[in-house]
C-alpha positions, 0 to 999 in steps of 0.5 A: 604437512600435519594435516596430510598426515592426519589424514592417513592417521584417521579411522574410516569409521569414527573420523578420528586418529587411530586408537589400538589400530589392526588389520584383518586380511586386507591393507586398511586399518580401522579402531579395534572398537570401532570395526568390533562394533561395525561388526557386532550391527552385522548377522551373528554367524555371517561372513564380515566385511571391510568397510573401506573396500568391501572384501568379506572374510569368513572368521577373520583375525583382529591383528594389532599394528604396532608399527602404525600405533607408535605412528599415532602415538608420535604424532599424537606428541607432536605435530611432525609434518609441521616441523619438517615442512617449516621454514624460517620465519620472518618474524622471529621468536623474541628468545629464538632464532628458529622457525615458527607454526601458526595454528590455524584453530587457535589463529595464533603463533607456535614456536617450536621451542617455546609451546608445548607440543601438547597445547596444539594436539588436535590443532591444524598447525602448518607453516607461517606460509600457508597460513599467510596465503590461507588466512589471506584468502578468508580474509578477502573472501570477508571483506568482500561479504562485509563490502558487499553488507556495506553497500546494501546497508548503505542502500537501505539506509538511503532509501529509508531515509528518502521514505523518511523525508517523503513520508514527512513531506507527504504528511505535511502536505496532507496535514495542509490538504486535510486543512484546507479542506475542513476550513472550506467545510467550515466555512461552508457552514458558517455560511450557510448557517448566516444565510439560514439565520437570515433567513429565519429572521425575514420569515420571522419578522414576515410573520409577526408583521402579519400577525401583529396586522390581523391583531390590530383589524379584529381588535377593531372588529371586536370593538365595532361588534361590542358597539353593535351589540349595545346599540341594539341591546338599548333599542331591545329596552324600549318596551313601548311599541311606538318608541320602539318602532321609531328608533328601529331605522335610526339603530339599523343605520347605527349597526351598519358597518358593525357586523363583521365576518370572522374569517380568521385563516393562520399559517403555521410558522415554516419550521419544517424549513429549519427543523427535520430536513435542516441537516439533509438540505445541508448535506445536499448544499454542501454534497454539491458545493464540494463535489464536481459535477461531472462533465460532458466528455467528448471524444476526438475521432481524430486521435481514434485508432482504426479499430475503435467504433465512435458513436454519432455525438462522439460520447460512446466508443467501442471496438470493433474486431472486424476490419480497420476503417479507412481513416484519414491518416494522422500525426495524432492518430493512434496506429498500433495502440487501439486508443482514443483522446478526449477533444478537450484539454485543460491546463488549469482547473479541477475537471470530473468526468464519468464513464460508463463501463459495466457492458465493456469486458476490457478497458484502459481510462485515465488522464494523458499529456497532450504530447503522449506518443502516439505511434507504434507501441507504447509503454502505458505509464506516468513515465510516459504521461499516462495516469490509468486504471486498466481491467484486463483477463476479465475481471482483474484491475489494476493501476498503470503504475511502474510496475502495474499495481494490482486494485483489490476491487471485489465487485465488477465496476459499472461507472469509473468516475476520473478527477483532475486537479491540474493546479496540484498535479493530481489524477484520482480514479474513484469507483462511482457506486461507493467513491471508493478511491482506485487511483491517486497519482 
């Protein structure tokens, strides 16, 4: 074949076909430039070598090979290992009958009588054959690749779209949820500021009544003082001591009931009630209208595995590492996972609860089914019902997700605050110091 042949025609040392071959003494050939050159790199009047099997000579003679030159020079001309391989086509040539190449460089047809010899120098041609079955062959290998882009293409393409449509979904439903809960906000305010104005107006008109009451009882006052003074400004004109003296009893009776007291007390207006702490009532109302307050969560010794300690009231767990307890044995009981189940549980409703965990080096808290396994081991997942947050190697957090979500939290949790809306099937675990969002699900 061209390519066999090529191979025996090739220099050692440039990887190209012979150019002025010779030999030195031993069997191989190489360029005269070329093992001139490979020479030149070696000590100046040292022994030289033959790079193909190592043997030194100490002054060896360049002799020219004319024999394989003309062997170049023919293949040089013409691919003959091809022609000799050649078989007839079954696709002919449409001016000849004969036999044709494929050149594999080019991926095309070589007629024999048609192409000129020099259009292909260089080219690996072989038979129509050997190109078929290689050809072929790259082919599959191909389509395998491109079958194989296909199907990951499609795969992407799917998912993308699946996180194309949840993420519209998630959208719409947060666009409702954000919504729903600014209308409540709203209407919070809308409320609470009808019910202040209300009660403005009551103070108000409490106060004006009041006022207007006080006005009304001085200005009498005032006018039975004003009487009083001139009752006894006339008797003071009487001059003549007798007269004086025997109006002095009428004009005492007179001024009775003229001489009042001014004991005027005023209470401010209770604009404090509506002016500096207006907006933190309000935050304060509305903290507590929105946010639940936390419930009392008691624990169910019935479900608690053997090595869980439960305080008297059932509120405060612990494990205990010494020996189990002699329990009585359960359905509900836990016998290889060391866990433990609220007494209550729900199946409507918004539920919050709180747990403190700061003194506690290990812990898995969460929400689970009522029909979660409860023997032998168990996989802690939403698959499986459950919905936690777990820290584990000391001080690492994560969600209980499928695979496990690891939480960035930077600061050790002293209180977890879990919250259940059953109606929209949520479980969120929150960081109670900032209300740090740990978990939705």
């Amino acid at each position: 074949m061209a390519c066999c042949l090529k191979d025996e025609l090739l220099c050692s040392i440039c990887l190209s076909i012979y150019q002025d071959p010779v030999s030195f003494g031993c069997e191989h050939y190489f360029c005269r430039k070329c093992i001139t050159e490979h020479w030149s790199r070696q000590e100046p009047h040292g022994a030289r070598d033959c790079p193909e099997c190592r043997r030194t000579f100490a002054d060896p003679l360049l002799s020219p090979s004319l024999k394989l030159s003309n062997i170049v020079e023919r293949y040089s001309a013409f691919p003959l290992d091809a022609i000799l391989n050649a078989q007839r086509s079954s696709y002919p040539c449409k001016d000849h009958e004969k036999v044709k190449l494929f050149c594999l460089t080019e991926k095309s047809l070589v007629c024999f009588f048609c192409d000129e010899p020099a259009l292909h120098e260089q080219h690996q041609v072989t038979t129509i054959d050997e190109a078929f079955e290689e050809i072929q062959r790259e082919m599959k290998e191909q389509l395998v690749t491109l079958q194989d882009s296909e199907r990951g293409h499609t795969e992407a393409l799917q998912l993308l779209q699946r996180q194309l449509t949840e993420t519209k979904s998630s959208a719409k439903s947060l666009r409702a949820t954000i919504g729903d809960a600014f209308e409540r906000l709203h209407r919070f305010l809308r409320e609470r500021q009808k019910s202040m104005l209300e009660e403005l107006e009551t103070d108000t008109a409490r106060k004006l009544a009041d006022i207007e009451h006080k006005i009304q009882c001085y200005s009498q006052q005032l006018r039975d003082v004003k009487e009083g003074i001139q009752i006894l400004q006339e008797r003071l004109n009487e001059t003549g001591r007798h007269d004086f003296l025997e109006g002095v009893a009428v004009t005492s009776e007179r001024i009775k009931g003229k001489i009042h007291e001014t004991n005027l007390t005023y209470e401010d207006f209770p604009t404090s009630r509506y002016m500096g702490p207006l907006q933190y009532s309000i935050w304060k109302s509305l903290f507590q209208d929105i946010s639940p307050v936390p419930a009392a969560l008691t624990l169910d010794p019935i479900t608690a595995h053997q090595r869980l300690i439960l305080s008297d009231d059932c509120t405060i767990v612990a494990y205990g590492n010494l020996h189990p307890q002699p329990l009585q044995e359960s359905p509900r009981r836990f016998d290889v996972e060391v866990s433990v189940l609220g007494a209550e549980g729900f199946a409507s409703g918004v539920h919050y609860w709180e747990v403190m965990v700061s003194e506690k080096t290990q812990w898995m808290i969460g929400v689970a089914n009522e029909t979660v396994s409860r023997k032998g081991s168990i996989q802690i997942s939403p698959s499986r019902g459950f919905y936690c947050i777990v820290m584990h190697d000391g001080n690492q957090y994560s969600a209980c997700t499928e695979p496990w979500t690891r939480l960035n939290v930077k600061t050790k949790l002293e209180k977890v605050g879990v919250y259940l809306d059953y109606p929209k099937g949520s479980v969120q675990v929150k960081m109670v110091q900032n209300m740090l969002l740990l978990m939705n699900q």
